[in-house]
Each structure stands twice: as C-alpha cells, then as structure tokens.
N, C-alpha and C positions, 0 to 999 in steps of 0.2 A: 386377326382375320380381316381381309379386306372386306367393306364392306357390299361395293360394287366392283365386279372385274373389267377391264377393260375390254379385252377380247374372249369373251364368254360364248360355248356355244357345243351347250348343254344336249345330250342326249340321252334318252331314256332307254334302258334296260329291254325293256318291251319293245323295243324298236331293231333290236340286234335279231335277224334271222337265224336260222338254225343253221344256213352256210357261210353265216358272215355278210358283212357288207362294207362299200366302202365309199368312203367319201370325200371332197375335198373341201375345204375352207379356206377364207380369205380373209385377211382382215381390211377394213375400209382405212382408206385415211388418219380419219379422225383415233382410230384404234389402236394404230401404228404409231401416233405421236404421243399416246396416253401411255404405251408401253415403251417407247424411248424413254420420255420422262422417267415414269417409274424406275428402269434399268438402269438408268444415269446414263447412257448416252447420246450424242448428239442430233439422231437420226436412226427413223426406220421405216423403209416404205416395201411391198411388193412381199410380202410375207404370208407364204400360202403353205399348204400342206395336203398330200393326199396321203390317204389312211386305209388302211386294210382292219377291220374292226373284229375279231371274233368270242363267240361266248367259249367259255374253257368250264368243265366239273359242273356243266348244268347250271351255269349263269351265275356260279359262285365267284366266278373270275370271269375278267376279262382282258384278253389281248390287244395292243395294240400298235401294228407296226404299218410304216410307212419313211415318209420322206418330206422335209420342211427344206424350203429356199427362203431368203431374206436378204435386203441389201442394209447393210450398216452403216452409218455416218460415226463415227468412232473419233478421239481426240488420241493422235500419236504423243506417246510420254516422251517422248525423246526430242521432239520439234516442236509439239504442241501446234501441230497444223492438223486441221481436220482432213480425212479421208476416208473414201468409202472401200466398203467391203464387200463380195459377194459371202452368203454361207449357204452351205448344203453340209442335210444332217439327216442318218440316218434314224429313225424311230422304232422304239422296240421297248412297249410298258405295258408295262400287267396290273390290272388291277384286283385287290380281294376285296370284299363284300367282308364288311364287320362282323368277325366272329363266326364268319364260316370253314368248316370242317372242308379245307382244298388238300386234292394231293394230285392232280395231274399236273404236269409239266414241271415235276418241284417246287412246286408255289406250297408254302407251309405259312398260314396268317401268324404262326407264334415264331418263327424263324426270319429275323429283320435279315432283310436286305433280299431275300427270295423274293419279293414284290417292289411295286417302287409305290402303292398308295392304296388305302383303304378305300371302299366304296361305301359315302353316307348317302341312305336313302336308296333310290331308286334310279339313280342316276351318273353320269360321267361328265366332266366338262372339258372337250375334246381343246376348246378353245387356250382353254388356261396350262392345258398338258403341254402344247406348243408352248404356248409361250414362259414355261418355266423351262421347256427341253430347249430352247432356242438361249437363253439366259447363262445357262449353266455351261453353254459354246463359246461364249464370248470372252474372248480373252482379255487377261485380266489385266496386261501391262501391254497395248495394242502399239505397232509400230509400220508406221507406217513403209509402204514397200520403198526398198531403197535407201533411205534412211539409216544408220548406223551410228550404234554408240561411240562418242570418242573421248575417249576420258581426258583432262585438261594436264595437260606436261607437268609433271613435276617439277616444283627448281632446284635448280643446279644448285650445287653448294658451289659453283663458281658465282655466284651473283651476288656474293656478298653478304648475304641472308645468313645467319644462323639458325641451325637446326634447333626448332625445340627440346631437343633433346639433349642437345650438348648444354644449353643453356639450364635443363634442369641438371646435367652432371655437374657444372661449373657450381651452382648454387649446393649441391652434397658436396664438391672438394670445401666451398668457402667452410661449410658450418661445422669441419671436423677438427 
C-alpha cells in the first residue's frame, strides 16, 4: 500500500447528498509529475475530472460516473521519440462498503467483478480513482502518430549468406 498518494482527494460518505453531487478536480503540477513518475511515463500535465457522485442502497454503495481529460508525454516504442497525447475517458465506478448486504443496481459485495472497490471506513478517494482509471487508459506499447513499424528486409539467399538452416542440414548429412 502506498503510503502517501499523490493525487489524493478524499471524500467523505456524509458529504454525498441524498440527490447526488458533483464535482471536479485538478490535479496541481507538482501531482501530475508524482503520477507520471509513478506510471513510468514521461509526462502529465492538465489532468482534471468532473464527477457525478451518487449514494446507491442507502449509502452501502456508491456510484461514480463522470469524465477525466489528461495530456500524456509517452515514449513511442518504435522510434523512441517522445510524444504527447490528448486522453478522454469516460468514468463509471461503484463502490461497496465492507460487507454490506447490496443489491440495487446489481452490485453483490460476494460477486467479484459487480463492483470495482470496497469502501474502508467512511470515506472515498475520488483522487486516486482517476488516477488508477486514467493508468489502466494508457497504452501499453504507445506509438507515436504517424510512425509505422517496419520490419528490417530479410536477406536474400542471393547475398551469399547461408541459411542457418541449411547449415544445420549440412552438419546432419556430415554425421550420418
């Protein structure tokens, strides 16, 4: 478990209205560069999210959907030149409260994968949700636009080269 999050930004249970609310967040500078590192990659600035927050089964869940933008500084594996990215992602997390008896919206806390995280204590970290939803967007062999694999020519068995191959047949004709 980490033991300080980067971009943290924790709300409390008791704070979700009966019709919902919603909020946005930012992350500062300093926030953006602590979560690039961590990510492993190059660059992250402009990373905000607005959030539609709602309690679900009388506060034993809660919903949370919205929408996250970020610009990425990513290393293309194929050129190894840096380049940035816009992303837009859409958000939609549910949280359950440890060990509570849910059954609206088919949220079942003993049925993995019907939720995406338990709720410890009394609280949610809206901060760290982005930025694990943001994380799990990022692709994982990034290429930069334009950019295209090209595989290095084969050679010719006109070049005078012999094939590994024939050279391993040649050495099973020698040793029969």
């Amino acid at each position: 478990m980490i033991d300080s999050l980067e971009f943290s930004r924790p709300m409390g249970l008791d704070d979700i209205e009966k019709n919902g609310l919603q909020r946005e967040i930012v992350a500062e500078a300093q926030e953006c560069a602590a979560l690039a590192l961590r990510f492993g990659i190059l660059g992250l600035k402009d990373l905000r999210a607005t959030l539609d927050i709602r309690k679900l089964n009388d506060g034993e869940a809660v919903n949370v959907t919205g929408h996250l933008t970020a610009k990425v500084t990513q290393k293309c594996t194929i050129s190894l030149d840096p380049f940035e990215a816009d992303m837009s992602v859409q958000l939609d997390q549910v949280f359950v409260r440890a060990g509570a008896p849910v059954t609206e919206a088919n949220v079942d806390p003993d049925e993995e994968g019907s939720y995406d995280e338990q709720i410890e204590g009394n609280a949610i970290d809206l901060g760290e949700m982005v930025a694990q939803c943001l994380v799990l967007e990022l692709d994982p062999y990034p290429r930069k636009p334009g950019v295209q694999y090209m595989p290095e020519a084969e050679e010719s068995h006109d070049s005078g080269a012999e094939s590994p191959f024939a050279a391993l047949a040649k050495l099973k004709r020698d040793n029969v």
